[in-house]
PDB file of the backbone (N, CA, C, O) and the ligand in Angstrom, with CONECT records:
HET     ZN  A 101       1
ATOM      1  N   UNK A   1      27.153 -29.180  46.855  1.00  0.00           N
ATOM      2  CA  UNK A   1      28.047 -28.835  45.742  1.00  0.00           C
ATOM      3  C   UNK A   1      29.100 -27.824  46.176  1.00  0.00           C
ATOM      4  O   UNK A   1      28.885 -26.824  46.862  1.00  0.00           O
ATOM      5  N   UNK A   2      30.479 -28.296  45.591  1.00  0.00           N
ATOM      6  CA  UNK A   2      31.563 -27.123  46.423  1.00  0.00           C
ATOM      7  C   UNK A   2      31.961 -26.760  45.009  1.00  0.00           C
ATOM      8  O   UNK A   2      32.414 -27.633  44.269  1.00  0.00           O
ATOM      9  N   UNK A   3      31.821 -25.585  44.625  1.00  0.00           N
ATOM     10  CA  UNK A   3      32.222 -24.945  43.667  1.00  0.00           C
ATOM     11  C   UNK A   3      33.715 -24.718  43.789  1.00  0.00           C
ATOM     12  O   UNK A   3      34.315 -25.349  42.918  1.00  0.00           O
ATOM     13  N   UNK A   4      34.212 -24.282  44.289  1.00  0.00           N
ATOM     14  CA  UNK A   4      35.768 -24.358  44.742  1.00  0.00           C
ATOM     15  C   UNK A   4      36.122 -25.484  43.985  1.00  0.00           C
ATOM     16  O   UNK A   4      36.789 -25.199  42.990  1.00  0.00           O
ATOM     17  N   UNK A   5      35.840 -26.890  44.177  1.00  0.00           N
ATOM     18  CA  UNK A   5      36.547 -28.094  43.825  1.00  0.00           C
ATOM     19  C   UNK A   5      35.984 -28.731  42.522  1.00  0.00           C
ATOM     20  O   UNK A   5      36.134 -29.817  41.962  1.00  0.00           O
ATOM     21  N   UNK A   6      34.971 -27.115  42.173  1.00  0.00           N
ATOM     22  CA  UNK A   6      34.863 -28.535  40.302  1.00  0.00           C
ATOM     23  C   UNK A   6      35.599 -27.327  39.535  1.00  0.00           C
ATOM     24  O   UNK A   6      35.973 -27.569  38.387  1.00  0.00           O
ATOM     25  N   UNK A   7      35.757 -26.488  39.883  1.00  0.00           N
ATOM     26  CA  UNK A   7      36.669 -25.450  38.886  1.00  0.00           C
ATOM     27  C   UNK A   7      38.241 -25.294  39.191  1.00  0.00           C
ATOM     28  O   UNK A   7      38.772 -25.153  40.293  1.00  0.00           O
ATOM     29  N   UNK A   8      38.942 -25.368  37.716  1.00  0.00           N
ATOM     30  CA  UNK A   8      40.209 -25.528  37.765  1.00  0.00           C
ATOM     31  C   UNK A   8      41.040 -24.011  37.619  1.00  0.00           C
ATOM     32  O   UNK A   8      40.160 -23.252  37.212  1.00  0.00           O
ATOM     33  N   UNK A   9      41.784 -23.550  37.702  1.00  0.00           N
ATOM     34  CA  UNK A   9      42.433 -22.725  37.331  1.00  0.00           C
ATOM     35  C   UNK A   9      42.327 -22.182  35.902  1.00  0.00           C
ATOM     36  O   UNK A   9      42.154 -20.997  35.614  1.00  0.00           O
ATOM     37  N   UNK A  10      42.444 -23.130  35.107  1.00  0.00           N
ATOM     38  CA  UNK A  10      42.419 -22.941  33.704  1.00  0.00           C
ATOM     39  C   UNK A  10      41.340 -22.899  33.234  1.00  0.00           C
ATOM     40  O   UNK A  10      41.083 -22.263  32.212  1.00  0.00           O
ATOM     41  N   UNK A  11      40.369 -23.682  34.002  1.00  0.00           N
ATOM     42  CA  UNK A  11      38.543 -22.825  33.306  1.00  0.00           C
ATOM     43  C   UNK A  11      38.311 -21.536  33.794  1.00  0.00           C
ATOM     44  O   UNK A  11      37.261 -21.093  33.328  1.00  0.00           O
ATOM     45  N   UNK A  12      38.951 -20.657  34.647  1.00  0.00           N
ATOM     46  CA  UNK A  12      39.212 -19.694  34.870  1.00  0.00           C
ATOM     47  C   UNK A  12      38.966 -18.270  33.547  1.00  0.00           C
ATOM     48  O   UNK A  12      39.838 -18.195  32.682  1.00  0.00           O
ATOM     49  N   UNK A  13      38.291 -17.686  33.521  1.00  0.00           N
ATOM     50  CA  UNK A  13      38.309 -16.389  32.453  1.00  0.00           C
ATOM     51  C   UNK A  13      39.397 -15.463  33.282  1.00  0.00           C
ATOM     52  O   UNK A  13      39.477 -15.503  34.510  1.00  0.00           O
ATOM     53  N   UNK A  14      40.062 -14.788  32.611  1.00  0.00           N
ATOM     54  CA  UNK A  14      41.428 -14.057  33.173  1.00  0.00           C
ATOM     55  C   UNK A  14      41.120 -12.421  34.025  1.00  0.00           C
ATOM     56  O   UNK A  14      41.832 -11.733  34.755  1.00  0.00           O
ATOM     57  N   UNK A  15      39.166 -12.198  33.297  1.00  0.00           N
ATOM     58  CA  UNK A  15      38.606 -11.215  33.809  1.00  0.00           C
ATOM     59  C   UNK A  15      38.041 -11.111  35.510  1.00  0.00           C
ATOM     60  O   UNK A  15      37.812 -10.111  36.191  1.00  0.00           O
ATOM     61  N   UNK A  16      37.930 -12.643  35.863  1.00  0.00           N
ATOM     62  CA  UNK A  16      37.474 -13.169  37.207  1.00  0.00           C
ATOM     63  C   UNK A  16      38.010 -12.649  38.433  1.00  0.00           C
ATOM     64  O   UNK A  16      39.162 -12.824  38.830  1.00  0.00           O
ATOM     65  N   UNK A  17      37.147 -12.029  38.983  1.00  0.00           N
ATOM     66  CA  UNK A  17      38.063 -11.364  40.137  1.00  0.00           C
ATOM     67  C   UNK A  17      37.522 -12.737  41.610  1.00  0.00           C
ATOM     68  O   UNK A  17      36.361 -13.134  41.709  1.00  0.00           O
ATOM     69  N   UNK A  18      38.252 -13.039  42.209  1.00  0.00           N
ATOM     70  CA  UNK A  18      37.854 -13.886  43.599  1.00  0.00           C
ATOM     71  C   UNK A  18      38.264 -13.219  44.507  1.00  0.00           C
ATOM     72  O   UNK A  18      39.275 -12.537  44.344  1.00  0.00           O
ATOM     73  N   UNK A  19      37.600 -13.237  45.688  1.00  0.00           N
ATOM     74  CA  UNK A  19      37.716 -12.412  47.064  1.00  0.00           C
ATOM     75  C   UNK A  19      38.545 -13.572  47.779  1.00  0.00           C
ATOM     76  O   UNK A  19      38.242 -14.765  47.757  1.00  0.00           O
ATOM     77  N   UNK A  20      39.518 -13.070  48.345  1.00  0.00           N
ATOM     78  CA  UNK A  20      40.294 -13.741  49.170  1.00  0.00           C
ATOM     79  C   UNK A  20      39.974 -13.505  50.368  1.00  0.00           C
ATOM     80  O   UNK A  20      40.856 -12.673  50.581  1.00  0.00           O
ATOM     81  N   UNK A  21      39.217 -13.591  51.678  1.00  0.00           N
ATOM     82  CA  UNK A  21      39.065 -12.828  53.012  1.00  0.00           C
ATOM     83  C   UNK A  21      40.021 -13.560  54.028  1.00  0.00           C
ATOM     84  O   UNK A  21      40.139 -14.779  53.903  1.00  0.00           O
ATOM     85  N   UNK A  22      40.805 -12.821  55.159  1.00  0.00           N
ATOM     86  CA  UNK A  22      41.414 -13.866  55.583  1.00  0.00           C
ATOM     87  C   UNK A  22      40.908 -14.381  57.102  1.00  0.00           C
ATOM     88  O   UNK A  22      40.529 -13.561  57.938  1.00  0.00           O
ATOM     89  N   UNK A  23      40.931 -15.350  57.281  1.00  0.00           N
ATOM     90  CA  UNK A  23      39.782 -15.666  58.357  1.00  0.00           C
ATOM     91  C   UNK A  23      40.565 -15.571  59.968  1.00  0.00           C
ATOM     92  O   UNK A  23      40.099 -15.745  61.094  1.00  0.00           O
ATOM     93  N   UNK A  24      41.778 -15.258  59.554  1.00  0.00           N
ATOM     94  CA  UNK A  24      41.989 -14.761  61.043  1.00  0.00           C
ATOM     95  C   UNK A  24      42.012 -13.367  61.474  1.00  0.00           C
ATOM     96  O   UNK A  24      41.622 -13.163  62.623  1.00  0.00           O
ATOM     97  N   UNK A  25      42.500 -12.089  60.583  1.00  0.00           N
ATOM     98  CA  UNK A  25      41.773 -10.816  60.836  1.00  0.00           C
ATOM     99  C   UNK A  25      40.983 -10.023  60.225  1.00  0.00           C
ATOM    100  O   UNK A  25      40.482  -8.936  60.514  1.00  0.00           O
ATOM    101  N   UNK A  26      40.910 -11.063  58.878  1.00  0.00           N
ATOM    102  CA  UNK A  26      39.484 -10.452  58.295  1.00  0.00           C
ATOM    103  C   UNK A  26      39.643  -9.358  56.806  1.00  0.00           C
ATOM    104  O   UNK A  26      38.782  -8.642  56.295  1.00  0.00           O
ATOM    105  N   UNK A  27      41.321  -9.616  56.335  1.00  0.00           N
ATOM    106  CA  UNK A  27      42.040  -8.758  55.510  1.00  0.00           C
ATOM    107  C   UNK A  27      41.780  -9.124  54.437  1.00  0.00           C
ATOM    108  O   UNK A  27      42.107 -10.230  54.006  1.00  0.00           O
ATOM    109  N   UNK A  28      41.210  -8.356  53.870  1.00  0.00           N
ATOM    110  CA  UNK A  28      40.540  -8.852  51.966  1.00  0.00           C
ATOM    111  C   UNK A  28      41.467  -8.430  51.044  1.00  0.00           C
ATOM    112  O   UNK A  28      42.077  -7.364  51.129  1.00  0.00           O
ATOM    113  N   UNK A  29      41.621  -9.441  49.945  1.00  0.00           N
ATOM    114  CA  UNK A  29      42.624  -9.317  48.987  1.00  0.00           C
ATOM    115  C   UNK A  29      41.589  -9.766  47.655  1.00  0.00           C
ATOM    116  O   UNK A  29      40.490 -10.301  47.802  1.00  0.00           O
ATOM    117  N   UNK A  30      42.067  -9.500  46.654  1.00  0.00           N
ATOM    118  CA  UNK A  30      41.274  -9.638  44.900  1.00  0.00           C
ATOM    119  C   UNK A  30      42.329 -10.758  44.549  1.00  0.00           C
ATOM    120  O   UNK A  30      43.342 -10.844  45.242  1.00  0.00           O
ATOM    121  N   UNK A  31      42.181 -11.371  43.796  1.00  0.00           N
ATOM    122  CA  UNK A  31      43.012 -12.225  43.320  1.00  0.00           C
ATOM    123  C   UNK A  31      42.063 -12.549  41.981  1.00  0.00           C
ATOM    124  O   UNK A  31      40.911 -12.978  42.054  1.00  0.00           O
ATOM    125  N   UNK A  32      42.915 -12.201  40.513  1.00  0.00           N
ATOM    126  CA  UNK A  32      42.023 -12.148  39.756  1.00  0.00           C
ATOM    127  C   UNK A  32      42.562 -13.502  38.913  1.00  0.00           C
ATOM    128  O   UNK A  32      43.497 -14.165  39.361  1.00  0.00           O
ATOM    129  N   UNK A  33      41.779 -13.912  37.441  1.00  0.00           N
ATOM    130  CA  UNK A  33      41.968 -15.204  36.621  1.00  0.00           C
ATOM    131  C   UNK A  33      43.078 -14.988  36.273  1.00  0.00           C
ATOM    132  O   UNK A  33      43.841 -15.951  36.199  1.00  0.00           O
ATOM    133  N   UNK A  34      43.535 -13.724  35.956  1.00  0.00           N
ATOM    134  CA  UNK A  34      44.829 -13.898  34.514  1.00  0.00           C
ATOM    135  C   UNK A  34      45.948 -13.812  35.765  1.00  0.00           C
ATOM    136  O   UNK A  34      47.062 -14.204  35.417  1.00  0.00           O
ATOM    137  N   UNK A  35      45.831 -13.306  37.346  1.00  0.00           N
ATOM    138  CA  UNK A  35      46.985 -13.722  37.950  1.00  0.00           C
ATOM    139  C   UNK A  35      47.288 -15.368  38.203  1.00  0.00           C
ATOM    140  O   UNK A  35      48.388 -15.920  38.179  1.00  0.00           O
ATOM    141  N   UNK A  36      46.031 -15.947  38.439  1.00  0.00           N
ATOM    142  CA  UNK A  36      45.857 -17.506  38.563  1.00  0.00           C
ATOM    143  C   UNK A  36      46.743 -17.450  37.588  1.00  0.00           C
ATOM    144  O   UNK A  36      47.918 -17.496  37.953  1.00  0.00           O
ATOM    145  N   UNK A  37      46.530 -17.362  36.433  1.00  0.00           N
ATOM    146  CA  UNK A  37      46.846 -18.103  34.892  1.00  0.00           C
ATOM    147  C   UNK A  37      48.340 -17.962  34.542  1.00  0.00           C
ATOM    148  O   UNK A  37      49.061 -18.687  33.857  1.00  0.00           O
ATOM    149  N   UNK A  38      48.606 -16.783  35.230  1.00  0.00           N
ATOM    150  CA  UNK A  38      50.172 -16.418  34.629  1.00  0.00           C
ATOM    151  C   UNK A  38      51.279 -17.394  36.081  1.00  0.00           C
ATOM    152  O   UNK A  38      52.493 -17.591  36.016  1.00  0.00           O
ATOM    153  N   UNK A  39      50.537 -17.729  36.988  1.00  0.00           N
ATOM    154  CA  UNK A  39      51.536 -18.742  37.841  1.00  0.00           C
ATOM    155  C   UNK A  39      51.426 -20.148  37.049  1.00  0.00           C
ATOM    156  O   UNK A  39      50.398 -20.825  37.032  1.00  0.00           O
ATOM    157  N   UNK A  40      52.201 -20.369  36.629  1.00  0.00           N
ATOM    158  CA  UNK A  40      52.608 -22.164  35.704  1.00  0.00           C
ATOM    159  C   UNK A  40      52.373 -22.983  37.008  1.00  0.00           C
ATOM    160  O   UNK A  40      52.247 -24.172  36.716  1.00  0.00           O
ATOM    161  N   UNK A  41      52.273 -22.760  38.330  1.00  0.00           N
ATOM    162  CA  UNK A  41      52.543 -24.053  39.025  1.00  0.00           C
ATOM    163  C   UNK A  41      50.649 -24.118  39.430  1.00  0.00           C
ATOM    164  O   UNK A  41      50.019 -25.102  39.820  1.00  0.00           O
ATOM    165  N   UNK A  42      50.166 -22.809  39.182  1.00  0.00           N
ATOM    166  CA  UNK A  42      48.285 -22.471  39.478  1.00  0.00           C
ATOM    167  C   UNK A  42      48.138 -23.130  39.040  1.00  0.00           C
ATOM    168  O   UNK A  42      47.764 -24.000  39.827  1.00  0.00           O
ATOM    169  N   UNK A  43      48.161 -23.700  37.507  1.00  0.00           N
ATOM    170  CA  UNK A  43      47.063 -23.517  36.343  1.00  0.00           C
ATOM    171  C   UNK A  43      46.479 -25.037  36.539  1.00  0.00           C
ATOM    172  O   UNK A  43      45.297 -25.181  36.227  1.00  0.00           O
ATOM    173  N   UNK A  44      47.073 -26.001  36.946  1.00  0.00           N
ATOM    174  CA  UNK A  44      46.025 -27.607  37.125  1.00  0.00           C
ATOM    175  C   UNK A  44      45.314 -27.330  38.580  1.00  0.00           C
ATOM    176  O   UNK A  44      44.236 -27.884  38.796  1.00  0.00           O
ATOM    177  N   UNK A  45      45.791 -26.638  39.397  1.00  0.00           N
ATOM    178  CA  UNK A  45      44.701 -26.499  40.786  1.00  0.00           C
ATOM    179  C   UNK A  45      43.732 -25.867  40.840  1.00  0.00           C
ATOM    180  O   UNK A  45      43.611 -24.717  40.417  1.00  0.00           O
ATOM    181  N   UNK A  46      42.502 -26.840  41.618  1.00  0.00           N
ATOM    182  CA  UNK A  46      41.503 -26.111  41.444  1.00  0.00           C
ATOM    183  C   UNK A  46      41.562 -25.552  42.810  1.00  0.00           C
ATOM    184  O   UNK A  46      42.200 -25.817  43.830  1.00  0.00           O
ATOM    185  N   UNK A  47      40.513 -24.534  42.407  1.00  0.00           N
ATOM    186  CA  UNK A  47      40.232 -23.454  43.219  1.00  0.00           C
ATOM    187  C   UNK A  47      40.426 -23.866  45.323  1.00  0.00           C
ATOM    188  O   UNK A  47      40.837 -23.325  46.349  1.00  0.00           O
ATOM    189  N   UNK A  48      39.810 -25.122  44.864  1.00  0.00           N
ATOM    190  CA  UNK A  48      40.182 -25.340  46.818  1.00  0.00           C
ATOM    191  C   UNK A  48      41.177 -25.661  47.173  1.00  0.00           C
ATOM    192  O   UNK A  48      41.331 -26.006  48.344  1.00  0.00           O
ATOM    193  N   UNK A  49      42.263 -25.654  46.215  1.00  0.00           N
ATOM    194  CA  UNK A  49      43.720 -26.361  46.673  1.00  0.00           C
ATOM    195  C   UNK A  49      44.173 -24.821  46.513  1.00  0.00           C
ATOM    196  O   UNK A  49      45.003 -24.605  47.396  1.00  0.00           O
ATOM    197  N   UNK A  50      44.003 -23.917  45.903  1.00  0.00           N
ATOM    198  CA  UNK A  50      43.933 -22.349  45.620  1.00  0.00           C
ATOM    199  C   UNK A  50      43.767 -21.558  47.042  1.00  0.00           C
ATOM    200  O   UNK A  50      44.571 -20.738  47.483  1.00  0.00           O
ATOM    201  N   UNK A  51      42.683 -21.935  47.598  1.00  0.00           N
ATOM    202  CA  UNK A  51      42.197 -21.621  48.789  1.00  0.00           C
ATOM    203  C   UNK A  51      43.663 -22.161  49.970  1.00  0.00           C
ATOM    204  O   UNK A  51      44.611 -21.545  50.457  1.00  0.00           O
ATOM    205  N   UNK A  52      43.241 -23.425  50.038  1.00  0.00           N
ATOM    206  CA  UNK A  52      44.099 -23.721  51.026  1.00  0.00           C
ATOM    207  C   UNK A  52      45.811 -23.514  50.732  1.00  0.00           C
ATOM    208  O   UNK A  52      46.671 -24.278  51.170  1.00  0.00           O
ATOM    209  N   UNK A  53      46.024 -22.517  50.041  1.00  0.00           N
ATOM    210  CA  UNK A  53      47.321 -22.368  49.846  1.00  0.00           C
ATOM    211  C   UNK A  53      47.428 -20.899  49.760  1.00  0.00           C
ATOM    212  O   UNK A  53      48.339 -20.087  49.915  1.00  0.00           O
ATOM    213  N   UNK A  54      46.480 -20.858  49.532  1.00  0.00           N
ATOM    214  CA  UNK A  54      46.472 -19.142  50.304  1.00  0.00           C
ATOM    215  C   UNK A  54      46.736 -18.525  51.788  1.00  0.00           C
ATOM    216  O   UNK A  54      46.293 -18.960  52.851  1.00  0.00           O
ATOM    217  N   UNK A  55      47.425 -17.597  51.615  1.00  0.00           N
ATOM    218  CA  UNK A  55      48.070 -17.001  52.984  1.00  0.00           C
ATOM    219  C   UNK A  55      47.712 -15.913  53.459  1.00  0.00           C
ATOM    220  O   UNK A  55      47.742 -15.433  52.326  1.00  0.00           O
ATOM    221  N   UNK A  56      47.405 -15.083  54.062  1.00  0.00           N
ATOM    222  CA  UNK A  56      47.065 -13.651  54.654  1.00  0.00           C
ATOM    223  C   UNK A  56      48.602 -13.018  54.357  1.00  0.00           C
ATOM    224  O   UNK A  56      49.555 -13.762  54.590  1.00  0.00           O
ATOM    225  N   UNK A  57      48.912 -11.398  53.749  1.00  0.00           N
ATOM    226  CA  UNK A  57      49.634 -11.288  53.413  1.00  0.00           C
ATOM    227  C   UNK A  57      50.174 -10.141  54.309  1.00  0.00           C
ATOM    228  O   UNK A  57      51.227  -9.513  54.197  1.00  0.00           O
ATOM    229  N   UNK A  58      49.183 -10.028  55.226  1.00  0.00           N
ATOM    230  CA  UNK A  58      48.921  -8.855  56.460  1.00  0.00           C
ATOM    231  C   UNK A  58      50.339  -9.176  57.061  1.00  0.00           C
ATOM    232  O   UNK A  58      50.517 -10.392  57.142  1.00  0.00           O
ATOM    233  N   UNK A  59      51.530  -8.319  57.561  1.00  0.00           N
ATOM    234  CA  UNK A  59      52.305  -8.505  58.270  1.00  0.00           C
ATOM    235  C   UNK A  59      52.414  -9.390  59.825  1.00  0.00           C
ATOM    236  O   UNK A  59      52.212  -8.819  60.897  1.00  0.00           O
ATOM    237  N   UNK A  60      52.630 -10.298  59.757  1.00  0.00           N
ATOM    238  CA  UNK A  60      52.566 -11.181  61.294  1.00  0.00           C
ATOM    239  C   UNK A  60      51.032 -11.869  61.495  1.00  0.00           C
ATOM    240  O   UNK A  60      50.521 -12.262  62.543  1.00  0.00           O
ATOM    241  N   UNK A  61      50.598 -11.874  60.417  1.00  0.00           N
ATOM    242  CA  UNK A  61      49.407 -12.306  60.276  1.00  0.00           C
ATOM    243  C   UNK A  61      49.329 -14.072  59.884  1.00  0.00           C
ATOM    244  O   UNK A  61      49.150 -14.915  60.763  1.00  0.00           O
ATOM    245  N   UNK A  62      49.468 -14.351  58.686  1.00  0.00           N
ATOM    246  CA  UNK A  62      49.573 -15.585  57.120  1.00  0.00           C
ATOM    247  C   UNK A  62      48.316 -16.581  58.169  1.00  0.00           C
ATOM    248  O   UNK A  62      48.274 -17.659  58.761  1.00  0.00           O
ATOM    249  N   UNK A  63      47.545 -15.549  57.937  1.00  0.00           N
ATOM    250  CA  UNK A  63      46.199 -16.657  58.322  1.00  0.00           C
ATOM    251  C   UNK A  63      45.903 -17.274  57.218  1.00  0.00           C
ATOM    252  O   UNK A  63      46.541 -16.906  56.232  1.00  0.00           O
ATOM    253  N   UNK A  64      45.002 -18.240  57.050  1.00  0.00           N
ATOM    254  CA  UNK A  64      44.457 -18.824  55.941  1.00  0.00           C
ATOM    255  C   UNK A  64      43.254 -18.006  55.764  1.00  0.00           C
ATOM    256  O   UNK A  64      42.572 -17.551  56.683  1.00  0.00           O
ATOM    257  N   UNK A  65      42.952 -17.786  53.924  1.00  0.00           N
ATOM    258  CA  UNK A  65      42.450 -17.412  53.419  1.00  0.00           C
ATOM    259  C   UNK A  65      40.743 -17.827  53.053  1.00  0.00           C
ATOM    260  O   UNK A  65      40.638 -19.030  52.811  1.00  0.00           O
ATOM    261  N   UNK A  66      39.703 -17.225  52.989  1.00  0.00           N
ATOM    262  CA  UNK A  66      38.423 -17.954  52.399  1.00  0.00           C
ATOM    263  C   UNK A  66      38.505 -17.200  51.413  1.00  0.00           C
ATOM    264  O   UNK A  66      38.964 -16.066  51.281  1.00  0.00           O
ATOM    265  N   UNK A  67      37.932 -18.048  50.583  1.00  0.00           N
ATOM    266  CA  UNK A  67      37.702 -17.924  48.833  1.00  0.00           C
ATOM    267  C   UNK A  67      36.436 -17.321  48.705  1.00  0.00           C
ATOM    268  O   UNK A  67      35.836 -17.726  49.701  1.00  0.00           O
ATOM    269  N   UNK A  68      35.581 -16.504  47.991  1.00  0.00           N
ATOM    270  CA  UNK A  68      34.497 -16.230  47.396  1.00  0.00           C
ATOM    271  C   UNK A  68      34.537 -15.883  45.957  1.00  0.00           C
ATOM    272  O   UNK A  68      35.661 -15.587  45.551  1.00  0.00           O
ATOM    273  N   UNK A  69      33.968 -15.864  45.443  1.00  0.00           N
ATOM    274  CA  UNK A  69      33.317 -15.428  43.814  1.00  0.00           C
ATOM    275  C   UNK A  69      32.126 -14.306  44.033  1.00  0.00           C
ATOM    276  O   UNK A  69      31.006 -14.804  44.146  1.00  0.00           O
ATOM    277  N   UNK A  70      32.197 -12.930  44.107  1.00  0.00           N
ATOM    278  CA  UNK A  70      30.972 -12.146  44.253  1.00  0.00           C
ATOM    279  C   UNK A  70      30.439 -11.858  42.722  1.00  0.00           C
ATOM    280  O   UNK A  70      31.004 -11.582  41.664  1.00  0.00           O
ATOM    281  N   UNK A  71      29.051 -12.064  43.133  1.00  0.00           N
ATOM    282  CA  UNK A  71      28.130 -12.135  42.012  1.00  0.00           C
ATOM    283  C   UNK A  71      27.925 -11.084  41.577  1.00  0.00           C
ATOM    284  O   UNK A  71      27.005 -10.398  42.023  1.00  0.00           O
ATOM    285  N   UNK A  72      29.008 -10.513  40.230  1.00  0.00           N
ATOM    286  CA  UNK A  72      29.322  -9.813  39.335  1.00  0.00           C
ATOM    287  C   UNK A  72      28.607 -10.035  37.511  1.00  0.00           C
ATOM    288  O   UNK A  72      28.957 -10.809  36.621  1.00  0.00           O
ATOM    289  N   UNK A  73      27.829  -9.282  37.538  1.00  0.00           N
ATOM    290  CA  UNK A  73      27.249  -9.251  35.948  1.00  0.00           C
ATOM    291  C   UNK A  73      28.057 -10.429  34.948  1.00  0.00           C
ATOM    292  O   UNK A  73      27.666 -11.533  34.571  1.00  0.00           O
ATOM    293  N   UNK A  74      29.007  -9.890  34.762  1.00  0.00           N
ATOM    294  CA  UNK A  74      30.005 -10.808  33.771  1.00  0.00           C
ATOM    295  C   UNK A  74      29.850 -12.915  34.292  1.00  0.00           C
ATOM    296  O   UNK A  74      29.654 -13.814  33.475  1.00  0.00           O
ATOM    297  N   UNK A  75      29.981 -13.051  35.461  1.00  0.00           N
ATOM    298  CA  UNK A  75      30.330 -14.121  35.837  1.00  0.00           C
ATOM    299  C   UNK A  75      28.754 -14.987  35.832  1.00  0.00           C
ATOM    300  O   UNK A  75      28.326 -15.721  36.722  1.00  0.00           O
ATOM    301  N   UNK A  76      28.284 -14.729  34.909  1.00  0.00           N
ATOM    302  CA  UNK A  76      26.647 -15.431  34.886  1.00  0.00           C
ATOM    303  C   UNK A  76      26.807 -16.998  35.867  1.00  0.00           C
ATOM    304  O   UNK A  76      27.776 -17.756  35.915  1.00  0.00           O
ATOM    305  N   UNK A  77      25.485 -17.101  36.569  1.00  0.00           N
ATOM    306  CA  UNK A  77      25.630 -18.526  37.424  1.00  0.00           C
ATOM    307  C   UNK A  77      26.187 -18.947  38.579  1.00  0.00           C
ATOM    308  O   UNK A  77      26.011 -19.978  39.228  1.00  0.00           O
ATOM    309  N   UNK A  78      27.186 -17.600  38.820  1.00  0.00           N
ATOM    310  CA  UNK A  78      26.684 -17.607  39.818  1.00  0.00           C
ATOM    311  C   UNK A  78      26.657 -16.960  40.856  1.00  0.00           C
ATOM    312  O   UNK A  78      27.369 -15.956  40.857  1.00  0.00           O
ATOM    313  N   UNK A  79      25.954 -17.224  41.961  1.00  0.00           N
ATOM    314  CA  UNK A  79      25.720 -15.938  43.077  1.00  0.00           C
ATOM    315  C   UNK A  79      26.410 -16.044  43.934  1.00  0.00           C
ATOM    316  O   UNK A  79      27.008 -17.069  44.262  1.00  0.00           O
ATOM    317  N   UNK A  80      26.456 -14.672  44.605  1.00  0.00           N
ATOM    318  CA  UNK A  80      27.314 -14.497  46.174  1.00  0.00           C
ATOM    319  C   UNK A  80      26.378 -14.969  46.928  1.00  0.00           C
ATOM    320  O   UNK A  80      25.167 -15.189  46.918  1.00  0.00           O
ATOM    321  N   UNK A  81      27.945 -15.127  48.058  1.00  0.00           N
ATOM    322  CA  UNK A  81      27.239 -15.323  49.032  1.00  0.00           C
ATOM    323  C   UNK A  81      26.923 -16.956  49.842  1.00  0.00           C
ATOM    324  O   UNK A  81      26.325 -17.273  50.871  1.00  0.00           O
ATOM    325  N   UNK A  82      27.914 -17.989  48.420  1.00  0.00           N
ATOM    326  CA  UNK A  82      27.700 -19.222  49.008  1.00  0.00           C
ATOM    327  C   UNK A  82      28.933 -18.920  49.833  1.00  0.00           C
ATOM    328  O   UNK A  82      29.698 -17.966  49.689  1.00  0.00           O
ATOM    329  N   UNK A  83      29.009 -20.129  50.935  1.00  0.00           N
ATOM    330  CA  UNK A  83      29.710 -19.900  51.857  1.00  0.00           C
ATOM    331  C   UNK A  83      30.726 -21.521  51.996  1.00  0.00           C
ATOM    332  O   UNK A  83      31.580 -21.640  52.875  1.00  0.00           O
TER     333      UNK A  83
HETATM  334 ZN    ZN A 101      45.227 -11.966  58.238  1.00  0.00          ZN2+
END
């Protein structure tokens, strides 16, 4: 099951924080629901088209990004740590 690809932008709660890590130096960014929500071109992509369009924002860096969801009280269901 890839969680990334059954959730859309718009099932998104605006409180949702996602870990962005970037996998070439390792530079963590928050990227929360209501920023998803307020880009008009986000809101039909789901989360793995989210992912792969994510950039490292590190100067001379624009590695591609990994996605996580850390298992935060609010976000019942689910846990960190899938990979
Ligand atoms: Zn980077």
């Amino acid at each position: 099951m890839n969680w990334k690809r059954n959730i859309q932008v718009l099932d998104l709660e605006p409180g949702v924080r996602l870990e962005l890590a970037c996998r070439k130096c390792g530079k963590m960014r928050w990227l929360t629901g209501r920023e998803l929500l307020e880009r008009q071109s986000a809101k039909y992509l789901y989360l793995e088209d989210v992912e792969r369009r994510a950039r490292c924002r590190q100067r001379g860096c624009g590695g591609l990004m990994r996605m996580a969801m850390p298992g935060e009280g609010e976000t019942s269901g689910f846990v960190g740590g899938i990979a």
